[in-house]
C-alpha positions in Angstrom: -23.7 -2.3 36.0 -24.6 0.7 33.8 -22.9 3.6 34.9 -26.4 5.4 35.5 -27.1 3.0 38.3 -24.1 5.3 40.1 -25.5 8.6 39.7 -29.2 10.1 40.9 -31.1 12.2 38.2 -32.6 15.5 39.2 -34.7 18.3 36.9 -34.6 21.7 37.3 -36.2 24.1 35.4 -37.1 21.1 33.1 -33.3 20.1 31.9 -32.1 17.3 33.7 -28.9 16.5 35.5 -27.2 13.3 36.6 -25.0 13.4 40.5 -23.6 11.4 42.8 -21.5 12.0 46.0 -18.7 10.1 47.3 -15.2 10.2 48.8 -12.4 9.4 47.6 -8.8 8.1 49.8 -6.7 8.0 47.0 -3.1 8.1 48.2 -2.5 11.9 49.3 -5.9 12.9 48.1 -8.7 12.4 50.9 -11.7 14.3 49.8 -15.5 14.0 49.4 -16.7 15.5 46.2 -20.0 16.3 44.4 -19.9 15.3 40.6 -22.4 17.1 38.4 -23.4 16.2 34.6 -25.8 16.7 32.4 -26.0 13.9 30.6 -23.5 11.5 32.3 -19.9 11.1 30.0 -21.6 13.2 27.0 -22.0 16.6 28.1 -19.9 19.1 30.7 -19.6 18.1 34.4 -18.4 19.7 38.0 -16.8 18.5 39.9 -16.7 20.2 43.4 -14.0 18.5 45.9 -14.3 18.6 49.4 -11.5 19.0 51.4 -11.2 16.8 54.9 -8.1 18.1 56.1 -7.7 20.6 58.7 -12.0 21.5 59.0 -14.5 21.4 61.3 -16.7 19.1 59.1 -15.9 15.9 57.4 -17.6 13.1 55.1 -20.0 11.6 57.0 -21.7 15.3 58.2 -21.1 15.9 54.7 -23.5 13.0 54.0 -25.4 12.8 56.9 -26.4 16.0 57.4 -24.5 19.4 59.8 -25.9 21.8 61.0 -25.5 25.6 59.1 -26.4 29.2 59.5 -27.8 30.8 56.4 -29.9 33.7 56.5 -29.8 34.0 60.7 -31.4 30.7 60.4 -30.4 27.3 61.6 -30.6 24.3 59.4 -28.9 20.6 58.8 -27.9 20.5 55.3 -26.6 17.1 53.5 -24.7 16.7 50.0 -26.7 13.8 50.1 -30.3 15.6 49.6 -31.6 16.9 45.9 -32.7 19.8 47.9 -29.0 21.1 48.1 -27.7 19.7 45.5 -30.4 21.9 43.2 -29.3 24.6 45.1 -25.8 24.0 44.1 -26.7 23.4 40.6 -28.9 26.2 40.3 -26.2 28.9 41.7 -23.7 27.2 39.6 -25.6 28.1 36.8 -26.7 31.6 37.7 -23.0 32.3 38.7 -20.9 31.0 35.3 -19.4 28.4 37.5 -20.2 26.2 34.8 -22.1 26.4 31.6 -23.9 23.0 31.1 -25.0 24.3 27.3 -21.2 24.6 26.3 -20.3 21.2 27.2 -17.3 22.4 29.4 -16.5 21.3 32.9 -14.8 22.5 35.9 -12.8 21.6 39.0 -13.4 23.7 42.0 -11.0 22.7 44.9 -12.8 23.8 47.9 -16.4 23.1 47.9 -16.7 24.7 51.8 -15.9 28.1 49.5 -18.7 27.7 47.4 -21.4 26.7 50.8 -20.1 30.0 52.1 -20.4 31.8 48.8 -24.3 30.2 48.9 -24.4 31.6 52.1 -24.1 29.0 54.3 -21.6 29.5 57.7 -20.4 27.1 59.4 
């Protein structure tokens, strides 16, 4: 199985990304996360974990979709839908969370951080 058959392709702004989210319940370490590259094992990738412990939403809302506040609004997000995942991408970007041109990556620990830095309260 190539390893492309694990991850969904998205273009924004006409560069293209590769993503996939999961969960992983490795010993001590129970966490969804959000893995974004842009061009799978060549280039720089985030990773954004996830926590499960101790909140209000956990890995199936994550993938199935919760609802948010964002903007006075009410809406059911999902990490599962390119939709949000652009979003994330895109703020990344804007916000030096990553730069995708200088091949390096990042680890970001709490993913509900960067929602509510999107503006999304839940």
């Amino acid at each position: 199985m190539s390893i492309l058959k694990e991850f969904r392709r998205i273009v924004i702004i006409v560069k293209k990304y590769f993503w996939r989210f999961t969960y992983s319940n490795k010993k001590d370490r129970n966490y969804s996360y959000l893995l974004v590259t842009s061009d799978v094992g060549i280039n720089a990738e985030l990773l954004i974990r996830f926590s499960l412990r101790n909140h209000s939403v956990d890995h199936q809302m994550l993938k199935n979709g919760f609802y948010v506040l964002r903007d006075g609004t009410q809406k059911m997000i999902s990490l599962t839908q390119p939709q949000v995942v652009a979003e994330i991408i895109t703020y990344a970007n804007r916000n030096n969370v990553i730069d995708f041109e200088k091949k390096r990556g990042i680890v970001l620990d709490n993913g509900e951080e960067l929602l509510k830095e999107m503006g999304y309260h839940f």
